[in-house]
Backbone as numpy.savetxt, mean C-alpha at the origin, in Angstrom:
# Nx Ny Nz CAx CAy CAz Cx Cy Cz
-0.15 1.04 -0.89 -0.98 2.22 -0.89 -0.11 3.47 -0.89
0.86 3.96 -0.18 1.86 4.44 -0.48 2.66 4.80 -1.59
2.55 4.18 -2.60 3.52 4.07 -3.70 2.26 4.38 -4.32
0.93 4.29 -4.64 -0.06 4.77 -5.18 0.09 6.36 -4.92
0.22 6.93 -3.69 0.64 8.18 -3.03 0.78 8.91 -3.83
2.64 8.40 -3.77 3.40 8.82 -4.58 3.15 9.13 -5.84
3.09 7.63 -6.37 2.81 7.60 -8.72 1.28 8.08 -9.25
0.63 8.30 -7.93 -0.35 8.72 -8.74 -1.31 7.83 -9.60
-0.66 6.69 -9.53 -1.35 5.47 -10.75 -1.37 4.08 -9.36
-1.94 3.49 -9.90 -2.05 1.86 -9.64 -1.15 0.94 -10.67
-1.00 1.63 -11.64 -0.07 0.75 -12.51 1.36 0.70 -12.17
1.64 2.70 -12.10 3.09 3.05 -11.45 3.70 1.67 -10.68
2.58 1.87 -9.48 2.90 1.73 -7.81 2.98 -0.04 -8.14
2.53 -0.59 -8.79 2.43 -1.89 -9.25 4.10 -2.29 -9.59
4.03 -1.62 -10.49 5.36 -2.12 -11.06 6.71 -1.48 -10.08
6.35 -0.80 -9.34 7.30 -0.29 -8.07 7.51 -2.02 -6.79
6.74 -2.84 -7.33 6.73 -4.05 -6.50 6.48 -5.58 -7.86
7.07 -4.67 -8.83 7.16 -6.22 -9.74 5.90 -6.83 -10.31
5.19 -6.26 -9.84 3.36 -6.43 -10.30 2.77 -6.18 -11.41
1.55 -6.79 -11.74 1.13 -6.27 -13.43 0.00 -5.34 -12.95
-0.12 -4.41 -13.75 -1.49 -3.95 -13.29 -3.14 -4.38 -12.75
-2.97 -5.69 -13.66 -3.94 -6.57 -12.61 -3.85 -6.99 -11.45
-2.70 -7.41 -10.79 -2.39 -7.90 -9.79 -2.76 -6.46 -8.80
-2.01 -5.63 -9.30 -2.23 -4.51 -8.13 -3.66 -3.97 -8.26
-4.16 -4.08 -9.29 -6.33 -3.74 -9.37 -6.64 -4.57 -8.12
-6.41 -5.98 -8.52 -6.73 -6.62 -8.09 -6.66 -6.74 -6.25
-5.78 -6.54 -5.91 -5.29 -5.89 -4.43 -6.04 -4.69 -3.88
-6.28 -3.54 -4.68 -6.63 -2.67 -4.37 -8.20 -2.38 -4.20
-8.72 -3.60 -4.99 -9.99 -3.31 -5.27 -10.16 -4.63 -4.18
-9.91 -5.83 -3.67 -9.58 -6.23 -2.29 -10.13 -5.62 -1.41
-9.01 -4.28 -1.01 -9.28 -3.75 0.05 -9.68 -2.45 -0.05
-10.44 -2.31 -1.07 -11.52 -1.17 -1.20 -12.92 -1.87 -0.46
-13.00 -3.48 -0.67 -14.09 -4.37 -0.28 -13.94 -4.53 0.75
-12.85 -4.62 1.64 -12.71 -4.93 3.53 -12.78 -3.83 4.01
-12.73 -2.74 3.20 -13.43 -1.87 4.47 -14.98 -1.14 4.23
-15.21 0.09 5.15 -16.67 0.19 4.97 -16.53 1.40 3.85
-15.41 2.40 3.98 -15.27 2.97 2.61 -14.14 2.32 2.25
-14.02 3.16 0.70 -12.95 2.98 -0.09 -11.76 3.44 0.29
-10.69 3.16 0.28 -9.63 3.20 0.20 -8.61 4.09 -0.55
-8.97 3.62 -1.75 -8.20 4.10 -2.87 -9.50 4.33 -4.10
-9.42 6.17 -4.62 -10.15 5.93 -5.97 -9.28 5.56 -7.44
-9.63 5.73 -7.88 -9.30 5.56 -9.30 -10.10 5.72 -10.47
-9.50 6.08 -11.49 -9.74 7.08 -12.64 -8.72 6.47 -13.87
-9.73 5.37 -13.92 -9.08 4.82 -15.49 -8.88 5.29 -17.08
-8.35 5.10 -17.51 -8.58 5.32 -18.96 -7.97 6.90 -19.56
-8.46 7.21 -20.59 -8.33 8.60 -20.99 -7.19 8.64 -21.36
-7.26 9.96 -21.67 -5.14 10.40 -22.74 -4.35 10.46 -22.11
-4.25 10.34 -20.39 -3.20 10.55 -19.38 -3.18 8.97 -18.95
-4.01 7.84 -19.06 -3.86 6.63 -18.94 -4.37 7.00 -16.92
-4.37 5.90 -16.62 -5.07 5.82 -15.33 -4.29 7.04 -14.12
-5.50 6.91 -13.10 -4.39 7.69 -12.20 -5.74 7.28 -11.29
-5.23 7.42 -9.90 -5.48 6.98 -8.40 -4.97 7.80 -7.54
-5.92 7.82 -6.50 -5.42 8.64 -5.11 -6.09 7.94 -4.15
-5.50 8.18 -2.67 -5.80 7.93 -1.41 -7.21 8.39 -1.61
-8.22 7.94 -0.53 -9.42 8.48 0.14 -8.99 9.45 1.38
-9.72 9.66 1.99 -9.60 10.31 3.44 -9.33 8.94 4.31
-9.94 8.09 4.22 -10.41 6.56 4.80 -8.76 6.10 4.20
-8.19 6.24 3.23 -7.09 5.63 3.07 -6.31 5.97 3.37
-5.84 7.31 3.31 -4.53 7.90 4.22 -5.05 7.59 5.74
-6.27 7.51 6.20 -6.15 6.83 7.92 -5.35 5.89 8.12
-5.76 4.81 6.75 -5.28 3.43 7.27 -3.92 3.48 7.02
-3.37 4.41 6.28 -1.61 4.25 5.78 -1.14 5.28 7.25
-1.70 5.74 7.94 -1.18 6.29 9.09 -1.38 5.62 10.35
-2.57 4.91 10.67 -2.51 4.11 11.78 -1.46 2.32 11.71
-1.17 2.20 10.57 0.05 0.86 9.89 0.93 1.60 10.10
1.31 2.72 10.02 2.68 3.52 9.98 3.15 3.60 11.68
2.10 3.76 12.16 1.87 4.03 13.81 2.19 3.06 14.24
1.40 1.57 13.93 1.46 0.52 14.59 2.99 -0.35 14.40
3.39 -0.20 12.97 4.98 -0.50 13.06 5.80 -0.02 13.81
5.77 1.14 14.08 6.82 2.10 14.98 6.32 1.42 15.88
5.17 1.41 16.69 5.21 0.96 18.31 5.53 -0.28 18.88
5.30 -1.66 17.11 5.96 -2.82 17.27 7.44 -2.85 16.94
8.36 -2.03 16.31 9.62 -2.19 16.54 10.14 -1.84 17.64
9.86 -0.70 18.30 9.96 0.10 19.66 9.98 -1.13 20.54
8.97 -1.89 20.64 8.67 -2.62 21.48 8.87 -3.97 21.70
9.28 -4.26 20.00 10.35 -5.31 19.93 11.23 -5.91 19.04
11.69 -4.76 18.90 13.20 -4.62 17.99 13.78 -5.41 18.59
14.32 -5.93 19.42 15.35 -7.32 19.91 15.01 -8.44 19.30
13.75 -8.69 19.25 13.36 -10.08 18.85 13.19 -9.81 17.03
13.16 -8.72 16.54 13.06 -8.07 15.13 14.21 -8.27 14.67
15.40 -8.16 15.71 16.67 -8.07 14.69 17.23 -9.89 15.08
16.64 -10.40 16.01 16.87 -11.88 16.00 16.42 -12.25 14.57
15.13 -12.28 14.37 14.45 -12.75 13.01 15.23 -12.50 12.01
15.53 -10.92 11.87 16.31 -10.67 10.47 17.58 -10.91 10.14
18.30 -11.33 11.48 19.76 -11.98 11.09 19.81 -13.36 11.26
18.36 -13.82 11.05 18.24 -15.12 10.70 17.70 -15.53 9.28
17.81 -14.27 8.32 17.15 -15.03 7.52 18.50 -14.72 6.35
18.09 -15.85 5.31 19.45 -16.09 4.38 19.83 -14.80 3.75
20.93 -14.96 2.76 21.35 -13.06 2.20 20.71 -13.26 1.03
């Protein structure tokens, strides 16, 4: 959702994670369905090709995930950096 932010597109932000544009529709329109609003709009088509933005409802949720990481590394970064210097290079 973030990288949507940013590119402005769903396609951009897609291929910012190796994705086809379906895959990331497909995600997005997901979790446009789990919550009670939307998430993310979007604005397909036309001479500028697609473009997308946050909701109000979606920058909440990209700020309370942003919140909740910080208070789980804070709280347990010891056992965070066990995990990650356990995993292969």
């Amino acid at each position: 959702m973030e990288a949507i932010r940013l590119k402005g597109s769903i396609s951009a932000a897609g291929r910012e994670f190796g994705m086809s544009y379906r895959r990331a529709w497909l995600l997005v329109d997901e979790l446009n369905r789990m919550f009670a609003k939307p998430l993310v709009e979007a604005h397909g088509g036309g001479r500028n090709g697609d473009g997308a933005v946050l909701t109000q409802m979606g920058e909440k949720v990209v700020s309370f995930h942003r919140d909740a990481k910080r208070k789980i590394r804070r709280s347990a970064g010891r056992e965070i950096k066990g995990i990650e210097s356990a995993l292969a290079d």
